[in-house]
C-alpha positions in Angstrom: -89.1 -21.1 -66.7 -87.1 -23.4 -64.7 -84.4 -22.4 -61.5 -81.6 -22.8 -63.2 -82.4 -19.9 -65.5 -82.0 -17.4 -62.8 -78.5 -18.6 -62.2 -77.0 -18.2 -65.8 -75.5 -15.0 -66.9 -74.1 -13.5 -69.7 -70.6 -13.2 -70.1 -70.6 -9.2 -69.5 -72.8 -9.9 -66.3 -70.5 -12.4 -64.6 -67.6 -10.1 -64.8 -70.1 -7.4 -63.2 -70.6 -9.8 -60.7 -66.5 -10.7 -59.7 -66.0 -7.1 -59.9 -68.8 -6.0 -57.5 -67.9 -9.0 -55.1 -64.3 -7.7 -55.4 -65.1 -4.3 -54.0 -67.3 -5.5 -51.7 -64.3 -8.2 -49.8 -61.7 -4.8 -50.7 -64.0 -2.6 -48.3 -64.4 -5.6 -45.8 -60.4 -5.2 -45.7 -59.7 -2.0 -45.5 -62.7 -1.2 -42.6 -60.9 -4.0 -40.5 -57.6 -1.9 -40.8 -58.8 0.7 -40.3 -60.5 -0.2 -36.9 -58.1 -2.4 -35.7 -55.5 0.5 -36.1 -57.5 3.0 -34.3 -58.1 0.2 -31.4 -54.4 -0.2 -31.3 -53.8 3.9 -31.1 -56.1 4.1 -27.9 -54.1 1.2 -26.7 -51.1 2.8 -27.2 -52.2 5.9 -25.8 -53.4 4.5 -22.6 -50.5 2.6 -22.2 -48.5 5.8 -22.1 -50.6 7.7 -20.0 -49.8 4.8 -17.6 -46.7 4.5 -17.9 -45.7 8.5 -17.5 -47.7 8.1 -13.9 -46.0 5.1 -12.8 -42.6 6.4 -13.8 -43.4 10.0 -11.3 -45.1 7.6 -8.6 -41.7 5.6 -8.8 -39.6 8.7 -8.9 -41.5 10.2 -5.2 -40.9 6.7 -4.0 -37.3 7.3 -4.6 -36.3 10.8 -4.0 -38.4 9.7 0.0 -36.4 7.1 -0.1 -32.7 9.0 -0.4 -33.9 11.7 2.1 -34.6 9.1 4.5 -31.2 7.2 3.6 -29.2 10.7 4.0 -31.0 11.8 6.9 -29.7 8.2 9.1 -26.3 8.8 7.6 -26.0 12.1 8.8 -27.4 10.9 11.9 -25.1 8.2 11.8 -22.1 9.7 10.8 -22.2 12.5 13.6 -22.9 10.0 16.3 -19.3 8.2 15.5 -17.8 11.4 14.9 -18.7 12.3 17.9 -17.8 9.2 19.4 -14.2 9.5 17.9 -13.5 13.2 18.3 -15.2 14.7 21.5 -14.2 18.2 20.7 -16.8 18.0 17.9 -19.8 17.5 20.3 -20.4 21.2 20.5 -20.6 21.5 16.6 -23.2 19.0 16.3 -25.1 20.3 19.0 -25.1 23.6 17.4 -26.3 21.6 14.3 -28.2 19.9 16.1 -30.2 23.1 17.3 -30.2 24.6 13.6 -31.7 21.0 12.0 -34.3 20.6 15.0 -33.2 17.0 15.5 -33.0 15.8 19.4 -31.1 12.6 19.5 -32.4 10.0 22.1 -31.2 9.3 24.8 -28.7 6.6 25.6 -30.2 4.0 28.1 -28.0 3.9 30.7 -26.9 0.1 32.1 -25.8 -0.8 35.5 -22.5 -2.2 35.4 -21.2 -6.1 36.7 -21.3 -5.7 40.5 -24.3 -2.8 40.8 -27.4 -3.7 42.0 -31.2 -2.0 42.4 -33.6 -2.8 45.2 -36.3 -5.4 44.6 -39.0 -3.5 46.2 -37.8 0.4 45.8 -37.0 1.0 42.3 -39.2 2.3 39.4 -39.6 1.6 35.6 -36.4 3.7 34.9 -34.2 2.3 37.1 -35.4 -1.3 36.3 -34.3 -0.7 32.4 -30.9 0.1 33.2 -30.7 -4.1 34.2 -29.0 -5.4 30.8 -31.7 -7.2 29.5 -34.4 -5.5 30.2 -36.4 -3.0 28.3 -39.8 -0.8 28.7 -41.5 -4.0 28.4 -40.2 -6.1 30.9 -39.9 -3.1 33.5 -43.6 -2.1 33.2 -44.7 -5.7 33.6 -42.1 -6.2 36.8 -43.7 -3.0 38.4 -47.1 -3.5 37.9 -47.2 -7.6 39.3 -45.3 -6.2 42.5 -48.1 -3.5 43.0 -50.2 -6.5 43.0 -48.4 -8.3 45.1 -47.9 -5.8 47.6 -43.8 -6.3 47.1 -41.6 -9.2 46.1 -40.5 -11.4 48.9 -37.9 -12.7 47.4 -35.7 -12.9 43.4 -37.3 -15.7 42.5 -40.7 -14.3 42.1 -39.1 -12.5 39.3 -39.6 -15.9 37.4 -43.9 -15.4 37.4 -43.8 -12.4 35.6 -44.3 -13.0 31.9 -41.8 -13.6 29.6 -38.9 -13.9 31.9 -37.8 -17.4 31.2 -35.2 -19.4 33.1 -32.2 -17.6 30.8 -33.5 -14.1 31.1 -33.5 -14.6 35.1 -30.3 -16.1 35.3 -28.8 -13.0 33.4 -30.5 -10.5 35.5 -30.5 -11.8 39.0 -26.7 -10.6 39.9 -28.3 -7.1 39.2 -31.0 -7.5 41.9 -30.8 -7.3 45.6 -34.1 -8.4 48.2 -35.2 -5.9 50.5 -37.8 -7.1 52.8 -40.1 -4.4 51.4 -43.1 -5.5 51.4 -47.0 -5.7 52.6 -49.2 -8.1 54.0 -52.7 -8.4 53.8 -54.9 -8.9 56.1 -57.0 -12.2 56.1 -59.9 -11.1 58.5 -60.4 -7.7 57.7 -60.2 -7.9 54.6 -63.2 -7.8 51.6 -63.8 -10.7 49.4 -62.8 -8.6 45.8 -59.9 -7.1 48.1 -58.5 -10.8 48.6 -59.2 -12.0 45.2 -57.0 -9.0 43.8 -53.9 -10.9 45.4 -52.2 -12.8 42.6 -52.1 -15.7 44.9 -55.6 -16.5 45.6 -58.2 -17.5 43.6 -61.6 -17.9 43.8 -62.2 -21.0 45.1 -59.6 -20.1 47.6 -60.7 -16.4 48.9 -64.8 -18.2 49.0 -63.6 -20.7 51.1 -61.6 -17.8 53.3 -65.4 -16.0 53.6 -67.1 -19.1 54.4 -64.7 -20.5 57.5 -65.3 -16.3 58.8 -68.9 -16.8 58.5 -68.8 -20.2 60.4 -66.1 -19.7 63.4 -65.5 -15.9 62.9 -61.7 -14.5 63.5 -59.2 -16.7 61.9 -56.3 -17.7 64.1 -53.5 -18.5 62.2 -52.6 -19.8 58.5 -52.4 -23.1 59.6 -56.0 -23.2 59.9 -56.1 -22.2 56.0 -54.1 -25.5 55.3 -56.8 -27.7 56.6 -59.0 -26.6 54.1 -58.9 -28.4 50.7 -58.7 -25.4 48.8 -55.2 -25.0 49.7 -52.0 -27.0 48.7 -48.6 -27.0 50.4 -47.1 -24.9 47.8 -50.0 -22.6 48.3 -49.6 -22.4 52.1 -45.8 -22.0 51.8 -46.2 -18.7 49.6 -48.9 -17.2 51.0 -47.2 -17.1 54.2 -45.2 -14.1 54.1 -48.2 -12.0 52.9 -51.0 -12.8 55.4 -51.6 -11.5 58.9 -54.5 -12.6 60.9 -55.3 -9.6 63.7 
């Protein structure tokens, strides 16, 4: 029997054939409906799941959002009211009192023509200087502490941040004193003269070392023979050194 006779049909057969091959491609269909519409359901359904939390995250976000808003206005509001009509004060305060809000403060400011003292003021009194905030007053205080006092305005200028502009605007404020200390250059340890913003290492070692050699130091001009010290150097260390 040849190949070919296992490929020829009867007439009856071949429809069996189309018809089973029909059903077969029918089934194919419908199964990949089916599943792609079930696929598309969970899609759908995740997508709303998602999208009802997104809305109430979005909805907190917002109802934070106007408390925060009404709560400045109010605060707002009262201060210019109060501003405007004095006689109100007391009503706010008693609001005040109900709410539990405590407004801050107002930083007081020294008007054209006051001064502080260079030497004898504190962080509080050094903010009322327009210009000059927690900041600047803290770092002010704490380089005078290390320098044992200002000598003069313009060490102002070495404290950080207080440019050329800055000084110029707060200067008028500021009146010397005199009030300062001095250190003294023979009595003294070598970590207690390094922890003078004007001497370095180099500088405080070559201090120890003319001790050790010719013990008491006379004066500061002996300090300006050494190489470790520049004109400028000598010229403001002057004021804080003392040689007993």
């Amino acid at each position: 029997m040849a190949w070919k006779d296992y490929l020829y049909f009867r007439q009856g057969q071949k429809i069996a054939v189309v018809i089973l091959l029909g059903l077969i491609l029918t089934a194919l269909i419908i199964n990949g409906v089916i599943s792609a519409r079930k696929r598309q359901e969970v899609v759908v359904i995740q997508n709303d799941s998602l999208q009802r939390e997104f809305e109430a995250f979005e909805k907190s976000l917002l109802e934070k959002e106007e408390n925060i808003d009404s709560g400045y206005r109010r605060r707002y509001y009262a201060s210019s009211d109060e501003r405007r009509y004095p006689d109100r004060q007391s009503e706010y305060e008693s609001k005040n009192r109900e709410t539990g809000y405590t407004p801050f403060p107002k930083a007081e400011k020294l008007a054209e023509g006051q001064t502080i003292s260079l030497n004898e003021t504190d962080t509080a009194q050094w903010k009322k200087i327009p210009g000059i905030g927690s900041a600047f007053a803290s770092r002010i205080v704490k380089y005078r502490n290390r320098l044992g006092g200002f000598t003069s305005v313009n060490q102002l200028k070495e404290v950080y941040g207080i440019d050329a502009e800055l000084y110029s605007k707060i200067s008028p404020y500021i009146k010397p004193d005199g009030n300062y200390s001095k250190i003294n250059v023979n009595k003294l340890e070598f970590k207690q003269l390094l922890s003078h913003p004007y001497l370095n290492y180099k500088q405080v070692k070559a201090i120890v070392g003319l001790r050790d050699r010719k013990g008491k130091i006379a004066s500061i001009n002996e300090l300006s023979m050494l190489d470790e010290f520049t004109t400028a150097d000598i010229e403001r260390l002057t004021p804080y050194l003392e040689f007993e």
